[in-house]
PLY file of the C-alpha trace (Angstrom):
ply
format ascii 1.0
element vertex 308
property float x
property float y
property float z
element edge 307
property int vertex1
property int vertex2
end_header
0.00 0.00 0.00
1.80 3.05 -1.27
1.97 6.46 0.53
-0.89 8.78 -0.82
1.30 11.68 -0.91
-1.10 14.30 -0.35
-3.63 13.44 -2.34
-7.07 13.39 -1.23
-8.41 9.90 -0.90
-11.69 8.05 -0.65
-12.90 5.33 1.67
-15.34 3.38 -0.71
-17.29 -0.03 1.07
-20.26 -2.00 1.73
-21.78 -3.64 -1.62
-22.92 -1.50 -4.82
-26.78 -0.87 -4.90
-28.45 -3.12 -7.33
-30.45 -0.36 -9.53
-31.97 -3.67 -11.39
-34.50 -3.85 -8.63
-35.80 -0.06 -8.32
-39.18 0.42 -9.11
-39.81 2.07 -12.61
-42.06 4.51 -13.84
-42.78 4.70 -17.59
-40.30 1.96 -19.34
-36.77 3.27 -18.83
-34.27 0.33 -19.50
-31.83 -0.54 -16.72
-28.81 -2.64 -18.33
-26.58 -4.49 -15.72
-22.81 -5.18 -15.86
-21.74 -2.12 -16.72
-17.59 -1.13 -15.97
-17.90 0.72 -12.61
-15.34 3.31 -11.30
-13.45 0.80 -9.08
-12.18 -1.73 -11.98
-15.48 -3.63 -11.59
-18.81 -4.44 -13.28
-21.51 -3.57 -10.82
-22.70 -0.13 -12.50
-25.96 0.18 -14.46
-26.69 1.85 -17.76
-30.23 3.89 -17.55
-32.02 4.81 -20.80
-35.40 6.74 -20.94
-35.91 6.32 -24.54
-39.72 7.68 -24.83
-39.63 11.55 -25.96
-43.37 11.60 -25.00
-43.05 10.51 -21.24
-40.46 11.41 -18.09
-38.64 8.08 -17.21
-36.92 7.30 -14.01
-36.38 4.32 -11.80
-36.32 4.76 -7.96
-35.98 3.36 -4.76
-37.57 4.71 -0.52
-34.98 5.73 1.82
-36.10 6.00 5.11
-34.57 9.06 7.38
-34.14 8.29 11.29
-34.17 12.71 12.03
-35.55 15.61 10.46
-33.84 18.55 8.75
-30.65 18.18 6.66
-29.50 14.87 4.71
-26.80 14.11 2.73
-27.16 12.44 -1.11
-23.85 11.12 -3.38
-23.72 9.54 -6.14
-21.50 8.38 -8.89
-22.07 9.06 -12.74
-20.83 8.32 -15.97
-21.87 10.28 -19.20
-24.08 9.01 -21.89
-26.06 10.11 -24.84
-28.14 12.64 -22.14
-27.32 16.07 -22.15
-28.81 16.42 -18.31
-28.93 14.10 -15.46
-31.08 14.58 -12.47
-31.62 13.35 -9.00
-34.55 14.12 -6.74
-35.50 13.77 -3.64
-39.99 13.43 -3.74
-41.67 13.86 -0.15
-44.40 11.57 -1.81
-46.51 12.53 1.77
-46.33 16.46 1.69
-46.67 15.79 -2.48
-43.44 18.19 -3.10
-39.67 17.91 -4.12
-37.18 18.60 -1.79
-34.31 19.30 -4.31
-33.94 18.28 -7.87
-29.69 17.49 -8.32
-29.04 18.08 -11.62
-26.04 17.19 -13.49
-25.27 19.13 -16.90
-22.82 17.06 -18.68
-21.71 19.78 -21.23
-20.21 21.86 -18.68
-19.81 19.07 -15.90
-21.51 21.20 -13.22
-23.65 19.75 -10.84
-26.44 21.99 -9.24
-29.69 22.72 -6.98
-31.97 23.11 -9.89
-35.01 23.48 -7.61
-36.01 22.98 -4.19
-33.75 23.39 -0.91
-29.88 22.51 -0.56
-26.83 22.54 -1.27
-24.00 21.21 -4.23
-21.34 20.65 -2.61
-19.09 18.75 -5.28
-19.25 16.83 -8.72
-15.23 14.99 -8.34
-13.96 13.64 -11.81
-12.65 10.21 -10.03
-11.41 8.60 -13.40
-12.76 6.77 -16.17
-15.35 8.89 -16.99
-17.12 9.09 -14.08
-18.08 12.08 -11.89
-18.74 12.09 -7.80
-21.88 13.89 -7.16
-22.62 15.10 -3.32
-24.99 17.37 -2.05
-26.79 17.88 0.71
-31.11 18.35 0.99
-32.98 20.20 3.30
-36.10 20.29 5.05
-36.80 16.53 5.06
-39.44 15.37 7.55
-38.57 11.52 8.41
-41.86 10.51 9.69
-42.73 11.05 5.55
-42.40 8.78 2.79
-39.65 9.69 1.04
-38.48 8.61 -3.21
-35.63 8.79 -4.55
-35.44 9.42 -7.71
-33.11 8.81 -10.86
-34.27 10.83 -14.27
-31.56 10.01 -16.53
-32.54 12.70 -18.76
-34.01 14.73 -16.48
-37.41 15.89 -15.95
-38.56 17.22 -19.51
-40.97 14.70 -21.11
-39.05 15.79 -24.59
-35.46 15.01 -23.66
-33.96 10.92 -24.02
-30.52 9.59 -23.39
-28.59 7.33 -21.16
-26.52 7.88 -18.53
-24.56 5.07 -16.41
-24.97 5.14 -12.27
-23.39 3.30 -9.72
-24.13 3.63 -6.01
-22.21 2.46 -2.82
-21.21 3.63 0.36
-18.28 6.16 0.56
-16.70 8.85 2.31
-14.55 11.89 1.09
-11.59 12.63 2.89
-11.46 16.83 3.19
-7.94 16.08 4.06
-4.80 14.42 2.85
-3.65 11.35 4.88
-1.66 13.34 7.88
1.68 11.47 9.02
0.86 8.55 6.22
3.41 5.52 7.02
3.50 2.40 4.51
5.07 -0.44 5.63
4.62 -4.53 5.28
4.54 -6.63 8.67
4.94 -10.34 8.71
1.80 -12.39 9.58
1.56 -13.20 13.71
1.73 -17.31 12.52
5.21 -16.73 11.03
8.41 -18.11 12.52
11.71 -17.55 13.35
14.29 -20.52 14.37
18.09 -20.96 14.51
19.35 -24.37 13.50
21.84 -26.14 15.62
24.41 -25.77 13.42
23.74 -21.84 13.71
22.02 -21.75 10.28
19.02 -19.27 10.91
15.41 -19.91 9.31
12.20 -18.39 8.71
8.62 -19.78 7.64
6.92 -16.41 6.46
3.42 -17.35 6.20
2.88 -13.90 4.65
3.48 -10.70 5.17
1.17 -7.93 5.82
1.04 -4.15 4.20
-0.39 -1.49 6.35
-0.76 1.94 5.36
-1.27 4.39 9.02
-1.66 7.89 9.39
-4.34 10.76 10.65
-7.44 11.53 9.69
-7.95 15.15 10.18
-10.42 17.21 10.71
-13.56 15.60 9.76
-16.39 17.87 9.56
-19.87 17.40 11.57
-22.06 18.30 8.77
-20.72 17.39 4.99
-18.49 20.04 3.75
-17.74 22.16 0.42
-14.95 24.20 1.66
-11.15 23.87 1.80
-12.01 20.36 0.33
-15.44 18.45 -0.10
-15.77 16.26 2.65
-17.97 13.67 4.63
-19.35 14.29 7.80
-18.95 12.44 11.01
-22.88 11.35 11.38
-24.68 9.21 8.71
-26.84 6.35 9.33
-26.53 4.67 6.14
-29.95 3.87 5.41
-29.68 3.71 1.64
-26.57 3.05 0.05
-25.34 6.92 -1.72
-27.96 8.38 1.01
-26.86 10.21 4.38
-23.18 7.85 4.99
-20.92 9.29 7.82
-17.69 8.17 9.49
-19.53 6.93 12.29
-21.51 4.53 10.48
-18.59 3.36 8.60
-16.64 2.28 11.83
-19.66 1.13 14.24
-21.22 -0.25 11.31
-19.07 -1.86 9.02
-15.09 -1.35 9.60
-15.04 -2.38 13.43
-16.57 -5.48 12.18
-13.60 -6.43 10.49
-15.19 -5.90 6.96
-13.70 -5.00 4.00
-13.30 -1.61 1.95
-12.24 0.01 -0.74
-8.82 2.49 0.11
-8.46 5.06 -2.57
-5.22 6.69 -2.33
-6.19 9.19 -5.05
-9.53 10.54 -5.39
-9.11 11.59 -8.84
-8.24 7.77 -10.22
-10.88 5.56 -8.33
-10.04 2.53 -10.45
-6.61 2.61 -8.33
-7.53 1.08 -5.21
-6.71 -2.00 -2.39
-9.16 -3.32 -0.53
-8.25 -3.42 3.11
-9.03 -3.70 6.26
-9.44 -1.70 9.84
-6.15 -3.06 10.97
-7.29 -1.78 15.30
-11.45 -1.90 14.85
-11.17 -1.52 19.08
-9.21 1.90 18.50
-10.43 4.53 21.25
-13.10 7.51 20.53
-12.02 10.20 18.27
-10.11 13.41 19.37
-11.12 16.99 18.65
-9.49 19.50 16.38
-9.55 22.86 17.77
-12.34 23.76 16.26
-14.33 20.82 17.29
-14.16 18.88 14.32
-13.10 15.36 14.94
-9.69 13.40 14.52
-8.28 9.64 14.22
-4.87 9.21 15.04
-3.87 5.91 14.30
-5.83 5.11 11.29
-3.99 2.09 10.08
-5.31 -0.26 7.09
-3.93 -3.59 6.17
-4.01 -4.84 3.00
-6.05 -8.26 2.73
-4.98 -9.74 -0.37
-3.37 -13.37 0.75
-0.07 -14.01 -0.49
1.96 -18.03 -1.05
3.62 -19.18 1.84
7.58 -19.01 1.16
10.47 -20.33 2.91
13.62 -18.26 3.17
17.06 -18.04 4.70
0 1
1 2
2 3
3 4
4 5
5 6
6 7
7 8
8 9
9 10
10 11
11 12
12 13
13 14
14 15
15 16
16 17
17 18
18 19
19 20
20 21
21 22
22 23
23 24
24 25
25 26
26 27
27 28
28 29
29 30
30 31
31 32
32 33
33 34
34 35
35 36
36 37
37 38
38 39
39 40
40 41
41 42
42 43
43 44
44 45
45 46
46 47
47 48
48 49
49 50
50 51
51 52
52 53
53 54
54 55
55 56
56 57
57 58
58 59
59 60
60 61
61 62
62 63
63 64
64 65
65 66
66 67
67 68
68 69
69 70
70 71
71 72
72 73
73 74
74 75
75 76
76 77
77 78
78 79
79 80
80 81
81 82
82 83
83 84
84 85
85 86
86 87
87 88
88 89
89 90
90 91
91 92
92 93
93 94
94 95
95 96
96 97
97 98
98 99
99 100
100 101
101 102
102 103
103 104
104 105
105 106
106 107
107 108
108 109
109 110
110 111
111 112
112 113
113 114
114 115
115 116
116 117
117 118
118 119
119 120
120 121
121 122
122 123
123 124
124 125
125 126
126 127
127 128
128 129
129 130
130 131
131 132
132 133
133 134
134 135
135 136
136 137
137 138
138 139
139 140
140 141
141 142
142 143
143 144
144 145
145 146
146 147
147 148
148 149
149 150
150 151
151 152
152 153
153 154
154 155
155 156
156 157
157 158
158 159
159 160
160 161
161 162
162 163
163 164
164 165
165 166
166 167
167 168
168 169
169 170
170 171
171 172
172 173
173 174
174 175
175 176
176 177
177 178
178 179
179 180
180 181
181 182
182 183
183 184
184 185
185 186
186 187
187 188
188 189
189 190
190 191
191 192
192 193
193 194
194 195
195 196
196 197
197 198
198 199
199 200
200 201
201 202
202 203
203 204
204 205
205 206
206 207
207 208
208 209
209 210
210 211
211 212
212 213
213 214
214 215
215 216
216 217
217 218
218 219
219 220
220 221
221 222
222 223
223 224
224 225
225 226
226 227
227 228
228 229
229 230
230 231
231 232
232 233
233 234
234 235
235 236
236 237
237 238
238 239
239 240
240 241
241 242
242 243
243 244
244 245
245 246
246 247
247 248
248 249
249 250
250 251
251 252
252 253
253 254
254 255
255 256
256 257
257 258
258 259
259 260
260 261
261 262
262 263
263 264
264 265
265 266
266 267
267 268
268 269
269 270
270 271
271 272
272 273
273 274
274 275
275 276
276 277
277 278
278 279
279 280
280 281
281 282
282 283
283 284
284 285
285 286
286 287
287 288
288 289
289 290
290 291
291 292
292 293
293 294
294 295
295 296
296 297
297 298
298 299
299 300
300 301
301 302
302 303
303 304
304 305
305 306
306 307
C-alpha cells in the first residue's frame, strides 16, 4: 500500500446498490454489468428512450431525524445532455431538491427545491462524484428517490450510467501517512543447531497508518469536499458518515475500498481496519473530529515461502 502523498483519498465499502431492482415509472431500461469506477462491473446503464413521457427508476430511503440529509452519487456520461436526482416527499406531495447534473459543462447543481451542491469529483474513467446535501426533510414522511436520466422534460432521451455504494470523502490528505509490510503473527523464526538461521513467512502484511484530520460534523464544500462524522446509512449513496462506517461496518472487520487518489478511483486496495477496538475520536480545535492511528492492512493473501 503506497503512501498517498497528499492526495485526497476516498474510503469506498459495503456492496454497490443493485439499480436492477428499483421500481420504474414509464419503461426506462436498466442494463446491468456495466464497468464501474473501481475496476469492476456492478454499475448500471439507464435509458429513458420515450420523448413523449419522463422516465426514471427509484428506490424509498427512510430518514431516522428531520432537517438536513446528505445524497452522493457516482455518474458516468451518456447520450443525455442532463442528469437529475430528486428527492420526492411523496406525503407532503413536493420535491425537496432536484440534483441536476449538466454534462456539457460538468456542473452539478440545486436546480429546484432546498440545498446545497457541494461537489461533482472527476474520479477517473469517466465518471463524476456527485454530493450534495437536501434540506427540510421530515422523516416521519415517505420519502423517493429518484433517478431521471434525462431529467425531468418529457421531450429530452438519453442514457446515462450510475453506480451507487457507500463512501466517504476525505477533506484532508492522509496526515503522518506511514507504509510499511509486517509479517503475519503465525510466522516463525528458528536458529538451526548448526547456527544456520530460518524463517517460515506465512505472509506478510502491508499497512498503510496515518491521521485523519479534521472531519467535519455536517458534509463540507470548503477547503475540500468532505464527509461528515454522522450518517446512518440507510440507503446506500444516502446520508453515509464516518460513524456509520466504523460502528457499522469497519469495526466489524469488513472490508473496503482504500483510494489513495480521489481523482483515479479505479486505483484502489481493498483493506481492512487493521485496530477496529481503536479509542473515541479526538477533537481538532475547532471541534471537528480526529483519528490518530488510522492504520489499514491490506487483505490480499499471499503463497507461503520459505527463506534463509
Amino acid at each position: 500500500m503506497v503512501l498517498n502523498r497528499g492526495k485526497y483519498p476516498l474510503i469506498i465499502f459495503g456492496a454497490a446498490e443493485d439499480l436492477s431492482v428499483w421500481s420504474v415509472s414509464g419503461t426506462p431500461i436498466v442494463t446491468g454489468s456495466q464497468a464501474d469506477p473501481v475496476g469492476g462491473t456492478d454499475a448500471y446503464l439507464v435509458n429513458d428512450n420515450d420523448g413523449a413521457a419522463v422516465e426514471y427508476i427509484y428506490d424509498s430511503p427512510v430518514f431516522t431525524i428531520d432537517g438536513t440529509q446528505a445524497v452522493m452519487f457516482m455518474l458516468k456520461e451518456g447520450t443525455a445532455a442532463l442528469t437529475e436526482w430528486v428527492l420526492r416527499d411523496t406525503t407532503a406531495a413536493t420535491d425537496r431538491a432536484v440534483l441536476r447534473v449538466t454534462w456539457v459543462t460538468h456542473v452539478l447543481s440545486i436546480a429546484s427545491g432546498s440545498g446545497q451542491a457541494i461537489a461533482l469529483i472527476d474520479i477517473g474513467n469517466g465518471y463524476y462524484l456527485g454530493y450534495a446535501t437536501i434540506d427540510n426533510i421530515v422523516a416521519a414522511n415517505t420519502h423517493e428517490l429518484r433517478l431521471y436520466p434525462a431529467g425531468t422534460v418529457a421531450s429530452a432521451t438519453g442514457t446515462v450510467t450510475a453506480y451507487l455504494r457507500h463512501t466517504l470523502l476525505l477533506g484532508e490528505h492522509l496526515d503522518q501517512a506511514n507504509a510499511f509490510g509486517q509479517p503475519s503473527e503465525d510466522s516463525e523464526w528458528e536458529t538451526t543447531p548448526s547456527g544456520v538461521e530460518d524463517a517460515w513467512i506465512v505472509n506478510t502484511f502491508q499497512y498503510l497508518s496515518g491521521s485523519v484530520r479534521w472531519i467535519p460534523r455536517a458534509p463540507q464544500a470548503l477547503p475540500r469536499p468532505a464527509s461528515p462524522w454522522n450518517g446512518d446509512g440507510e440507503l446506500t449513496g444516502v446520508n453515509t458518515g464516518w460513524e456509520y462506517f466504523l460502528n457499522s461496518w469497519a469495526r466489524d472487520k469488513q472490508t473496503f475500498l482504500w483510494v489513495p487518489n480521489r481523482s483515479d478511483a479505479s486505483i484502489n486496495v481493498l483493506s481492512y481496519l487493521h485496530d477496529p477496538m481503536q479509542e473515541n475520536p479526538l477533537l481538532e480545535t475547532d471541534f471537528t473530529r480526529r483519528i490518530d492511528g488510522f492504520t489499514l492492512k491490506a487483505a490480499t493473501i499471499g503463497d507461503k515461502y520459505r527463506g534463509y
